[in-house]
ChimeraX commands (.cxc) that place a marker at each C-alpha (Angstrom):
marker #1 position 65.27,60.24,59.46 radius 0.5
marker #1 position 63.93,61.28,62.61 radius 0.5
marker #1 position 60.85,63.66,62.76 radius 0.5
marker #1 position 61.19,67.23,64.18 radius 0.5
marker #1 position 58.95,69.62,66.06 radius 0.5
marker #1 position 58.45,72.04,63.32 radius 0.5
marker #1 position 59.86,70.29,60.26 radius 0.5
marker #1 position 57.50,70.23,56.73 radius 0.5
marker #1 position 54.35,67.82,57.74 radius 0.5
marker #1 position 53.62,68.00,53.89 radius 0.5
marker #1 position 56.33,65.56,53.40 radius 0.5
marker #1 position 54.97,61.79,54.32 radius 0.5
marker #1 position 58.48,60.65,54.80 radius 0.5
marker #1 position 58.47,63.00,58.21 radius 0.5
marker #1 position 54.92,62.32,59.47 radius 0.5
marker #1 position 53.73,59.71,61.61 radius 0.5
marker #1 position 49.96,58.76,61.01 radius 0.5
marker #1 position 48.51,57.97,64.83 radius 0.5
marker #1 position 45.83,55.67,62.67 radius 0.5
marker #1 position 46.28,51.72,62.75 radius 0.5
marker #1 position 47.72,50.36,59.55 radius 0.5
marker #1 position 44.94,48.19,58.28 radius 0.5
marker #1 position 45.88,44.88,56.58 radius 0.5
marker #1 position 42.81,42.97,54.48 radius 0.5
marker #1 position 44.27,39.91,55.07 radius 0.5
marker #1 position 44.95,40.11,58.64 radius 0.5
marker #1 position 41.37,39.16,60.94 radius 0.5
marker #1 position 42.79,40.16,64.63 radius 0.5
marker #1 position 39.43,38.65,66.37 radius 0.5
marker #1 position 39.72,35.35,64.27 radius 0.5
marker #1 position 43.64,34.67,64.23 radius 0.5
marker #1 position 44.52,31.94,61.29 radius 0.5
marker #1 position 45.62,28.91,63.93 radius 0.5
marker #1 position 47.81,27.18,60.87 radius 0.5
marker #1 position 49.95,30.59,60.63 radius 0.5
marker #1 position 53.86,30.02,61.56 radius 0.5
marker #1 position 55.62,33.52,62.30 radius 0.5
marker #1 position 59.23,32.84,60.54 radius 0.5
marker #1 position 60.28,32.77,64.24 radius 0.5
marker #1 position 59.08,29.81,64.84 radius 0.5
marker #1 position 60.76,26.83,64.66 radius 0.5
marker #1 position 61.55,23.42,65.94 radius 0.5
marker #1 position 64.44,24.08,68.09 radius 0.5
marker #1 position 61.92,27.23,70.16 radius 0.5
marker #1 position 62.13,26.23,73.80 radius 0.5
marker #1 position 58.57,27.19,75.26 radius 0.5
marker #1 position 59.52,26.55,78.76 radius 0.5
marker #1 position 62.55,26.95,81.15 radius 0.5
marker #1 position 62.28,23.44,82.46 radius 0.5
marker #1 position 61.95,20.14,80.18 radius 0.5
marker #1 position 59.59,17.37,81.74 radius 0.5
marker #1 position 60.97,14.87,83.76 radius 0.5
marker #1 position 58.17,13.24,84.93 radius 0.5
marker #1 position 55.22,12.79,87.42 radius 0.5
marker #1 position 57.71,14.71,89.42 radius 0.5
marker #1 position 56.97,18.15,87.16 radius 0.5
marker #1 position 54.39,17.09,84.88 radius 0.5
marker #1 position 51.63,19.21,86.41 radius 0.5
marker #1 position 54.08,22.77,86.54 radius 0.5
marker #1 position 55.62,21.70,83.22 radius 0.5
marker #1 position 52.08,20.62,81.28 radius 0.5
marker #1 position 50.74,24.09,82.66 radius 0.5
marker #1 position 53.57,26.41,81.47 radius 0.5
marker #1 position 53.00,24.08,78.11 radius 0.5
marker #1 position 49.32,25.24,77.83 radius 0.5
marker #1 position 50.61,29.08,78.54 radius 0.5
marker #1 position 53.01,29.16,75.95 radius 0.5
marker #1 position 50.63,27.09,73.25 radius 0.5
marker #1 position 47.98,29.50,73.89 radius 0.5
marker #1 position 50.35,32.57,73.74 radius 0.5
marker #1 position 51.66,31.15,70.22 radius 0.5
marker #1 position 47.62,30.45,69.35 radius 0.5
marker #1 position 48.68,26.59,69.13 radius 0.5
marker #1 position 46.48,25.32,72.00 radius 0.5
marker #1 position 44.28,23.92,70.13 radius 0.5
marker #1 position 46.80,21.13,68.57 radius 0.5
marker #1 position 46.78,19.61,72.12 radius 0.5
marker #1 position 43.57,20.28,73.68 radius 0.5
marker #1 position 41.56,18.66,70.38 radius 0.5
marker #1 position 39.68,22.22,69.88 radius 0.5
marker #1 position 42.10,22.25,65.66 radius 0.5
marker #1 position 40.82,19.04,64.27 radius 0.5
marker #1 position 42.62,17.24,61.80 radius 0.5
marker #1 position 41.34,17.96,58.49 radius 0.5
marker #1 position 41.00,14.85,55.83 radius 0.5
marker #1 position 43.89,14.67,53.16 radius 0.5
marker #1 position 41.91,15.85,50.45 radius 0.5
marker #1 position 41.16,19.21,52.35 radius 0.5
marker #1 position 43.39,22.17,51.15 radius 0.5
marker #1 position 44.36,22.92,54.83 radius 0.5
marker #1 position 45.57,19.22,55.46 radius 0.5
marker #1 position 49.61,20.53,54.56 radius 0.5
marker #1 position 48.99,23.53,56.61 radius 0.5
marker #1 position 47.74,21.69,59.69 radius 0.5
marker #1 position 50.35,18.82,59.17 radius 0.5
marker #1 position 53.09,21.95,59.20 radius 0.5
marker #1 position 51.88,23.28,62.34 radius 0.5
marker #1 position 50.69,19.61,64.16 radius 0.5
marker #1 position 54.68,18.62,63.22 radius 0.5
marker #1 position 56.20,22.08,64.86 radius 0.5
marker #1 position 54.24,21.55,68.17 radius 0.5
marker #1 position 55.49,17.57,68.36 radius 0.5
marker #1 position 58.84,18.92,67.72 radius 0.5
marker #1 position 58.30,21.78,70.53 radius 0.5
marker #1 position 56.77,19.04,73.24 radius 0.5
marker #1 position 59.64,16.23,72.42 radius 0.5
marker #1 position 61.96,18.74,72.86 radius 0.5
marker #1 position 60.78,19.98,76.17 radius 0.5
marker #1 position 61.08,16.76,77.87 radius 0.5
marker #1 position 63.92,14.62,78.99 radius 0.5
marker #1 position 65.06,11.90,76.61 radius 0.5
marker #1 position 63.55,8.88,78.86 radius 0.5
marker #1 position 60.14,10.62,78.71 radius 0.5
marker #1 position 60.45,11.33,74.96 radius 0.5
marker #1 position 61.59,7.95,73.93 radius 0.5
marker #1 position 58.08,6.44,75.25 radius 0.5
marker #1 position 56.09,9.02,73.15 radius 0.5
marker #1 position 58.23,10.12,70.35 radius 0.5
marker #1 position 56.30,7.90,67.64 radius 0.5
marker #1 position 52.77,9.53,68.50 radius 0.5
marker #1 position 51.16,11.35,65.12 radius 0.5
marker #1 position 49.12,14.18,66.34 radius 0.5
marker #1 position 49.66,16.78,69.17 radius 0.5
marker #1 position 47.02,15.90,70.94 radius 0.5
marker #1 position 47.57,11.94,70.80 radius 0.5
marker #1 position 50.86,13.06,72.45 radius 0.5
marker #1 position 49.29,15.15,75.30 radius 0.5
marker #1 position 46.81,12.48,76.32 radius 0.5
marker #1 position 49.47,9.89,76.65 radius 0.5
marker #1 position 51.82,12.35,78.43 radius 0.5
marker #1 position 48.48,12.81,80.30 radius 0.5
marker #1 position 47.47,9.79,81.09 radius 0.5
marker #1 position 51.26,8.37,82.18 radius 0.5
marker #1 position 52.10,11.51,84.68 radius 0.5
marker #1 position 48.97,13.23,85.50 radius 0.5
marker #1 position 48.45,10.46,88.23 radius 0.5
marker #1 position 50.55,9.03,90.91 radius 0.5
marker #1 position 52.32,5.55,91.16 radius 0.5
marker #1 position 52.11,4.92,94.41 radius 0.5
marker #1 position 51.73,0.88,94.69 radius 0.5
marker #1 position 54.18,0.57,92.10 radius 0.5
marker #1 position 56.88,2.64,94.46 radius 0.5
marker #1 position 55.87,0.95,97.47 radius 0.5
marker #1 position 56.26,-2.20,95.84 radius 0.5
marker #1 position 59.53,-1.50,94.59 radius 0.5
marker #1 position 60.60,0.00,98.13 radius 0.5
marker #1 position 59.49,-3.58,99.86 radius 0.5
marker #1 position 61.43,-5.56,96.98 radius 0.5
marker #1 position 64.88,-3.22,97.60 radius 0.5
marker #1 position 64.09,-3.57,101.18 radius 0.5
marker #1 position 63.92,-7.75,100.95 radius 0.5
marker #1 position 66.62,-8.36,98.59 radius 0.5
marker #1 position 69.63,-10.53,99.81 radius 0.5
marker #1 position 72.26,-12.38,97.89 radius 0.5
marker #1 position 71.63,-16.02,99.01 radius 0.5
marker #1 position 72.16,-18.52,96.53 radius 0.5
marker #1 position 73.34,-15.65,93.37 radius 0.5
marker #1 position 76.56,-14.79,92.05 radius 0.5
marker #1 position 77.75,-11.34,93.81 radius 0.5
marker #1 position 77.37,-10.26,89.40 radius 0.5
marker #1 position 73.73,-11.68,89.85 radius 0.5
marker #1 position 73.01,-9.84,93.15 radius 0.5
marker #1 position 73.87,-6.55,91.58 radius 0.5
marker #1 position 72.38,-6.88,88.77 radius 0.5
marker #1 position 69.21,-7.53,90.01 radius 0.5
marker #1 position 69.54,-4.96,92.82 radius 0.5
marker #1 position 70.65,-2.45,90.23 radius 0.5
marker #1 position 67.63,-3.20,88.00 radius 0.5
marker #1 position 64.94,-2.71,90.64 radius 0.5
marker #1 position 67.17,0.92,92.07 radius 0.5
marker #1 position 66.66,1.94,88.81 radius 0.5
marker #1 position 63.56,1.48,88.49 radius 0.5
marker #1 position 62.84,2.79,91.81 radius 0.5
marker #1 position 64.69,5.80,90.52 radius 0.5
marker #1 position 62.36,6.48,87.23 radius 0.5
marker #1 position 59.26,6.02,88.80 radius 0.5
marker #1 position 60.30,8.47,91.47 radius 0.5
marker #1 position 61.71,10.63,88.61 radius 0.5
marker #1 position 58.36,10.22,86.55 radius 0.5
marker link #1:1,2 radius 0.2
marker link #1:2,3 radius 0.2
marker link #1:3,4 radius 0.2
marker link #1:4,5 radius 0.2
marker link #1:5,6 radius 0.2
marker link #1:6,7 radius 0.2
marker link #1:7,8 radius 0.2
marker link #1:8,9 radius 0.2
marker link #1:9,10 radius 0.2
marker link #1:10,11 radius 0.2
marker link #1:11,12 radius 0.2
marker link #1:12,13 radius 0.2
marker link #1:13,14 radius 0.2
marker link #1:14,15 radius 0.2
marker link #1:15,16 radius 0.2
marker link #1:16,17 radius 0.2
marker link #1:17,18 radius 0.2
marker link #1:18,19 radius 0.2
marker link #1:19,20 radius 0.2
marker link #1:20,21 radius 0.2
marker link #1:21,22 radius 0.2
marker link #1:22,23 radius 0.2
marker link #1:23,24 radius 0.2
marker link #1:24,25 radius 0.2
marker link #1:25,26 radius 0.2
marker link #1:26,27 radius 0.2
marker link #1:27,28 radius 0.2
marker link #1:28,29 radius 0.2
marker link #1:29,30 radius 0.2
marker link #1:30,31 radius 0.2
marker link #1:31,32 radius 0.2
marker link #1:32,33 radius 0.2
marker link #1:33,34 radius 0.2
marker link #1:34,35 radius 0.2
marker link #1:35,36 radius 0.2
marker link #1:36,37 radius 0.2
marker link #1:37,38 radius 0.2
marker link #1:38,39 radius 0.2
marker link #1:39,40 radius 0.2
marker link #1:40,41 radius 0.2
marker link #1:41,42 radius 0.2
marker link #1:42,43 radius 0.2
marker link #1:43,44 radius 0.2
marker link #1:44,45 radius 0.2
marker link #1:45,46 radius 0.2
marker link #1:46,47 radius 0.2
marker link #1:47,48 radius 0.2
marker link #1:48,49 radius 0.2
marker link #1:49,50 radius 0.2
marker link #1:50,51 radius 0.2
marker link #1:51,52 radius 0.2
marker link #1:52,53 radius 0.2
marker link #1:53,54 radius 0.2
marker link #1:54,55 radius 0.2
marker link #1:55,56 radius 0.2
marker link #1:56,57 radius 0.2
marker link #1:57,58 radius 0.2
marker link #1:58,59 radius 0.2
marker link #1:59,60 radius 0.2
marker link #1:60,61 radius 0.2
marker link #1:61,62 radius 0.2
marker link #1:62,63 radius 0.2
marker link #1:63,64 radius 0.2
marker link #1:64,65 radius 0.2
marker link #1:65,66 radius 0.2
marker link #1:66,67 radius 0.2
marker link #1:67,68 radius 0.2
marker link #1:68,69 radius 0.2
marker link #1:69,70 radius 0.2
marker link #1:70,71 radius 0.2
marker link #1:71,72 radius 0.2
marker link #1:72,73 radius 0.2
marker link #1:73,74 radius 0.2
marker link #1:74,75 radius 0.2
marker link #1:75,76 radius 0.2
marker link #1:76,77 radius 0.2
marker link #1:77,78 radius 0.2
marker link #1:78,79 radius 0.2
marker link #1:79,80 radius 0.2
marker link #1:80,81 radius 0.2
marker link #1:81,82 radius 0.2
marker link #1:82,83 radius 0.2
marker link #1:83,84 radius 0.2
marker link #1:84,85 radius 0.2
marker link #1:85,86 radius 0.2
marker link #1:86,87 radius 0.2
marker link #1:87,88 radius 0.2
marker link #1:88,89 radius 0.2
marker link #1:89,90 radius 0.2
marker link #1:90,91 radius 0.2
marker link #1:91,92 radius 0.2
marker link #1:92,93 radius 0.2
marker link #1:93,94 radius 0.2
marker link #1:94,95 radius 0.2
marker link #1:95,96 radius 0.2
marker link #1:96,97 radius 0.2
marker link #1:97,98 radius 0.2
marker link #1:98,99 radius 0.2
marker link #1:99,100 radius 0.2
marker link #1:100,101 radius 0.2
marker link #1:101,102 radius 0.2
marker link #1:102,103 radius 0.2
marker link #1:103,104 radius 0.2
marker link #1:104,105 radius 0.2
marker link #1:105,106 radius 0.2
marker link #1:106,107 radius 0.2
marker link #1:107,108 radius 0.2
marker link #1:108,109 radius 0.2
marker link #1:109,110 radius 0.2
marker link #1:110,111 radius 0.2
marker link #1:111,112 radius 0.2
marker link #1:112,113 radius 0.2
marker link #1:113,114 radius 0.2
marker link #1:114,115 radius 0.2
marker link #1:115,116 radius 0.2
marker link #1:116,117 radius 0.2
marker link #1:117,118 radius 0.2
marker link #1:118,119 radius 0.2
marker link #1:119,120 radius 0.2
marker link #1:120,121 radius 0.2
marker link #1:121,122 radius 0.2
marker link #1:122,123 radius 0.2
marker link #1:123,124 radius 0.2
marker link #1:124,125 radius 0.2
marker link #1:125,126 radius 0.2
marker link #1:126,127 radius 0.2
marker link #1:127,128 radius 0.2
marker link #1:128,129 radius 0.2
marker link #1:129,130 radius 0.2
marker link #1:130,131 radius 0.2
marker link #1:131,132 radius 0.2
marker link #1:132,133 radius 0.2
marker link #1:133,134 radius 0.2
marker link #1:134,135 radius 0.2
marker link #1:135,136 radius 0.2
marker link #1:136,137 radius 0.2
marker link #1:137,138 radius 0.2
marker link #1:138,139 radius 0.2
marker link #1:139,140 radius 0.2
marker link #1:140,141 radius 0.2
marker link #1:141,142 radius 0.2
marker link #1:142,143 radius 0.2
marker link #1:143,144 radius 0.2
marker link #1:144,145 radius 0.2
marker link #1:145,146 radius 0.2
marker link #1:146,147 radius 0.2
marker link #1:147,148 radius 0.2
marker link #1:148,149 radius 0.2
marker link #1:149,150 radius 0.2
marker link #1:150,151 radius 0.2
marker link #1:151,152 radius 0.2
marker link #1:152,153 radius 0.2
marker link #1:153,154 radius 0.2
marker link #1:154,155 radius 0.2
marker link #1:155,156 radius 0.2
marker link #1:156,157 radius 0.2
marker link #1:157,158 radius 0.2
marker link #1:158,159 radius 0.2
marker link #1:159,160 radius 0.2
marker link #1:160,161 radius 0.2
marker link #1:161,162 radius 0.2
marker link #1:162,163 radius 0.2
marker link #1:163,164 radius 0.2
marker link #1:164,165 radius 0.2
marker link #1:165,166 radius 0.2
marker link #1:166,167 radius 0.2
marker link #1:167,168 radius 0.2
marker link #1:168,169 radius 0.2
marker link #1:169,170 radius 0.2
marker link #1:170,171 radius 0.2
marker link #1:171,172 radius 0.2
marker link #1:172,173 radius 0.2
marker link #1:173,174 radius 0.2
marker link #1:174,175 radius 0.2
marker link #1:175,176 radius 0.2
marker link #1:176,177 radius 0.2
marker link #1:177,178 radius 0.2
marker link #1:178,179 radius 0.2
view
């Protein structure tokens, strides 16, 4: 029921208290990085566009760190939330949490980035190697693969041999350009 100009203010079921609700368990300055809202879970899509590649990785890896930080999991990728030893009574909570952001990365990325990555263990072992593949160009690889496309003839193969191999190196050609 909605509260009235005028109606009883004696009644607590009509008034609205303008002071903050204080929660003892809730510490706003020092947020609990482990929590999960019930939200949250392993099918959340972070960001619009998955990763492709070197082609997106630096737009994609930055909209990453914005919506990490905004859920207060940043520090599961950047190395800040350690991993605690198995004995330690937060070593389920941090597994929990270091599980949901793998499942939120793998999901945001196109299946032939994922498959190279998809049996890393922690977050951050994850980020590094999506790091250290896309972060940089591939330039003498491409160029390579450009002269090789460029110098290919039939000769001596089968027409079936020909396109094979010139299939194999346009495909590869078209992931690194992709990545």
């Amino acid at each position: 029921m909605a509260s009235v100009e005028g109606s009883d203010h004696s009644n607590p079921t009509h008034t609205q208290s303008t002071r903050p609700i204080s929660n003892s368990n809730a510490q706003t300055n020092s947020p609990n990085p482990f929590l999960l809202s019930a939200s949250e879970n392993l099918g959340n899509i972070l960001v619009t566009q998955p990763l492709l590649g070197m082609k997106n990785y630096q737009s994609w890896s930055r909209a990453m760190v914005l919506a990490l930080t905004a859920k207060k999991k940043i520090g599961f990728v950047n190395g800040k939330i350690e991993k605690p030893t198995v004995d330690s009574p937060l070593y389920e909570d941090w597994e929990s949490c270091n599980t949901m952001v793998l499942s939120w990365l793998i999901n945001l990325m196109h299946f032939d980035v994922s498959s190279g990555i998809i049996y890393c263990k922690t977050a951050r072992e994850m980020w590094l190697e999506l790091q250290r593949v896309f972060s940089q160009g591939n330039g003498p690889k491409i160029y390579n693969l450009q002269q090789e496309i460029s110098q290919i003839t039939q000769s001596q193969l089968s027409m079936t041999e020909y396109y094979s191999k010139f299939k194999k190196l346009w495909i590869n050609y078209f992931i690194m350009n992709l990545c």
